[in-house]
C-alpha positions, -999 to +999 in steps of 0.1 A: +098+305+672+130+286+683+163+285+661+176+247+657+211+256+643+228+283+638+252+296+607+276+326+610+299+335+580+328+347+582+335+362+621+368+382+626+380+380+659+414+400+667+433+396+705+458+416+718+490+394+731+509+407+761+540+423+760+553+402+786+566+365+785+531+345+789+533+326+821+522+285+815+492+283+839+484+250+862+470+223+848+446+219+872+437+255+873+433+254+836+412+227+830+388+231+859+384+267+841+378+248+806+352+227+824+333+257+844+336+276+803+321+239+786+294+242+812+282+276+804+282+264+765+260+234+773+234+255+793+232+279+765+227+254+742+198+237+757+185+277+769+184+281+737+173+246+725+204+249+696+215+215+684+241+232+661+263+258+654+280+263+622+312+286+612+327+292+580+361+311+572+367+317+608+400+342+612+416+347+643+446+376+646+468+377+678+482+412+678+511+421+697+548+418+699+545+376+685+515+383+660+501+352+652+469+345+622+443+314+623+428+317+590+403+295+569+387+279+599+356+260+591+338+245+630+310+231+642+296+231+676+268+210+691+260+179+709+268+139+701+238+112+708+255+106+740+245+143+752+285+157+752+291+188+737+314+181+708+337+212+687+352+196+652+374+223+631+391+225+600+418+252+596+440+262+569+471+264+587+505+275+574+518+245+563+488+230+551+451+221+565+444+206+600+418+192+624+408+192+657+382+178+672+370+186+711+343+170+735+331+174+764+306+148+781+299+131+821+305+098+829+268+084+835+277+065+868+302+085+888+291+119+875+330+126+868+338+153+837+355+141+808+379+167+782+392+154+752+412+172+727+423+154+694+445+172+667+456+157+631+489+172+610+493+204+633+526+217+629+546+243+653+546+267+630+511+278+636+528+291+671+548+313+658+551+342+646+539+357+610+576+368+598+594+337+611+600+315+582+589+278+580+599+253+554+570+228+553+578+191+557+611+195+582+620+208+620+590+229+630+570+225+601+565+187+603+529+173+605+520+161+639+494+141+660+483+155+693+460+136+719+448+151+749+421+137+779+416+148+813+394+144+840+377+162+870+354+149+893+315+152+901+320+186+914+348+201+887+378+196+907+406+186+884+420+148+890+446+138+858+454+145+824+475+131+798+492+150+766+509+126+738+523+143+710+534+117+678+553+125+646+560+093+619+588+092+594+602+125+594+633+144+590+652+178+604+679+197+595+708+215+618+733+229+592+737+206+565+731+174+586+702+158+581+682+138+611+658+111+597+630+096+624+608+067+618+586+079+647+589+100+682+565+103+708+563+127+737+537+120+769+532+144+792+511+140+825+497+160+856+478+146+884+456+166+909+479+197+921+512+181+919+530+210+893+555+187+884+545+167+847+559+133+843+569+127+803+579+096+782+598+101+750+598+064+728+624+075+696+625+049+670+651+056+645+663+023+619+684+002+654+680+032+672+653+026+701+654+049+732+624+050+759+627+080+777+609+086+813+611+108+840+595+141+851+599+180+845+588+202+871+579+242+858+595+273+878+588+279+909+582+310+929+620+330+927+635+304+907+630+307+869+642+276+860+624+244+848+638+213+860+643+183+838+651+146+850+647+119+823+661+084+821+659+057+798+668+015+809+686-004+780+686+018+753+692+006+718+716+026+698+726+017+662+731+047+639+729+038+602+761+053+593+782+030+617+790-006+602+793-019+642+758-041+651+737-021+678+747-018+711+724-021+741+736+000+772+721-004+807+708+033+812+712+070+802+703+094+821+700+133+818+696+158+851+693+197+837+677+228+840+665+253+814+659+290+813+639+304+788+646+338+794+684+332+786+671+302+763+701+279+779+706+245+796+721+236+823+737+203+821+740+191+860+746+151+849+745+133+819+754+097+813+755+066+796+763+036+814+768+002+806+785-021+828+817-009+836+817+017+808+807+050+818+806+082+799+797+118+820+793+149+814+784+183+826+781+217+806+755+242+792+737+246+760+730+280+750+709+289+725+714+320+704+703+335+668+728+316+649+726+282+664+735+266+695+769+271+718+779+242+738+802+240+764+812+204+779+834+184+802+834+150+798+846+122+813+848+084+797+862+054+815+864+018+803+846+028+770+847+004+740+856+026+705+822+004+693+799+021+717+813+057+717+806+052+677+771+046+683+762+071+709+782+101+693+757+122+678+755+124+643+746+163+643+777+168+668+811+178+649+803+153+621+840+158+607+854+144+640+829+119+642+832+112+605+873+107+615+866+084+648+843+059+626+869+055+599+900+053+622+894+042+654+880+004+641+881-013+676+896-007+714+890+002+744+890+039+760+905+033+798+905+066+808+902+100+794+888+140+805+877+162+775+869+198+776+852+210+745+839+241+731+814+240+700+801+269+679+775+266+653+798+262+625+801+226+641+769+217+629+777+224+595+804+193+578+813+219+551+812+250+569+854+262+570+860+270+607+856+237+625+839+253+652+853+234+679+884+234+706+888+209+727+912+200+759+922+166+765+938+149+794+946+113+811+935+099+770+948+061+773 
């Protein structure tokens, strides 16, 4: 007697997390263990001459210092006419239900192994932990779409892979500013044992349209930091809440490093240029309990008023930016070095303390 599919109700599965930081492991280390794992389902499978495996009201509990619960999952494992094995899921996540959908199959004339991953209206919420609280619809509980595919050759060693991450018409709150988004898009990639991941941000906003590139390289052995370098050409920036028409510029470009033990960024170089207007700056971010602490020098030569209006961000100080837009109408900014110091209460237009000091010198 042989077993075609297979139903199991209800399974309870319970992990224990570490009590250490988890360390991100290589790409290609990962996914050539994915692949050897997908291998050992498929010859089970046809051992055991299963076409199907059904689960329903799955729960999964990570234990530990970051508990973490997967409940309501509903899955199905088998195989597709095409002979890959295929995983589709249905969870009841935290901020609502979402999918995800996995395969697995061979590429019939170069023997190469193809992973797919597919997600629909995940949010980051589902990785964190129980007791932090989540407001559904904004920040890190906003619905998002997730697309993943890599590839290995004939014999399982890893070649590429590609991660885009995509959001639509969403908003997010620091303080009582509010940050609207008609769509933002992250790609990540990784190619054979390079650690380093390229990226590509698009962020559409209204006028607002910035296409960021440029690569982020993990820590490496006895240095803890990750390095960022991102750039975008001709930027677009047009914030709704300046009457000026968008401006194009001819490039930004950012140069940092983060530490995620101390959760801060290093600022090495940021910039906006656009022809002979230039605005610089170096400083660290540092994010704590109650918000972020900035601390920033700045330096701004042959700056139009118009275009330090439009790349001011609207979450930064919004009373001084509030007081630049309705003042400063036109002009140009020859020369000027700013030191500032911002505190969360910065974030916040009607908090009391402006949360902000500034040094200026050489303003003309």
């Amino acid at each position: 007697m042989k077993f075609r599919s297979l139903d199991i109700e209800r399974p309870r599965i319970t992990l224990e997390g570490g009590d250490g930081p988890a360390l991100m492991p290589e790409m290609n280390s990962l996914m050539e263990a994915v692949d050897r794992i997908a291998l050992l389902v498929d010859e089970e499978l046809s051992r055991r001459s299963l076409d199907l495996i059904r689960v329903r009201d799955g729960r999964l509990e990570i234990s530990g210092p970051t508990p973490r619960l997967i409940d309501n999952i509903d899955a199905s494992l088998g195989r597709d006419a095409s002979g890959a094995i295929y995983a589709e899921s249905t969870v009841e996540g935290r901020m609502g239900a979402w999918q995800l959908a996995l395969r697995r199959g061979t590429n019939a004339e170069t023997g190469s192994r193809e992973l797919g991953l597919y997600v629909k209206d995940v949010s980051l919420a589902e990785l964190l932990p129980l007791n932090e609280q989540v407001r559904s619809g904004r920040g890190l509980g906003l619905p998002l779409e997730l697309q993943f595919g890599a590839t290995l050759d004939k014999d399982g060693v890893f070649g590429q892979a590609t991660l885009v991450g995509r959001a639509v018409d969403g908003w997010f709150q620091i303080g009582t500013t509010t940050i609207r988004y008609d769509e933002v898009a992250v790609g990540l990639a990784w190619q054979g044992e390079d650690p380093r991941i390229g990226c590509c941000r698009p962020m559409v906003r209204g006028n607002t349209r910035i296409n960021f590139d440029g690569r982020v390289t993990p820590p490496a052995a006895g240095h803890p930091n990750w390095k960022i370098l991102l750039g975008a050409d001709n930027p677009v920036f047009g914030s709704q809440d300046v009457q000026e028409d968008p401006i194009m510029a001819e490039r930004v470009h950012l140069q940092a490093q983060y530490d995620p033990v101390a959760r801060s960024l290093y600022i090495d170089r940021a910039q906006v240029q656009s022809g002979p207007a230039s605005l610089s700056a170096v400083g660290t971010v540092d994010l704590k309990d109650d918000g972020p602490y900035l601390a920033l020098a700045v330096q701004v030569n042959a700056m139009p008023v118009a275009l330090l209006k439009q790349i001011w961000p609207i979450t930064l100080t919004p009373p001084a930016r509030a007081w630049i837009s309705k003042h400063m109408l036109s002009g140009l900014i020859r020369e000027a070095s700013i030191d500032v110091s911002i505190r969360p209460p910065a974030f916040d237009e009607h908090h009391p303390d402006p949360g902000w000091g500034k040094t200026m010198s050489g303003w003309t």
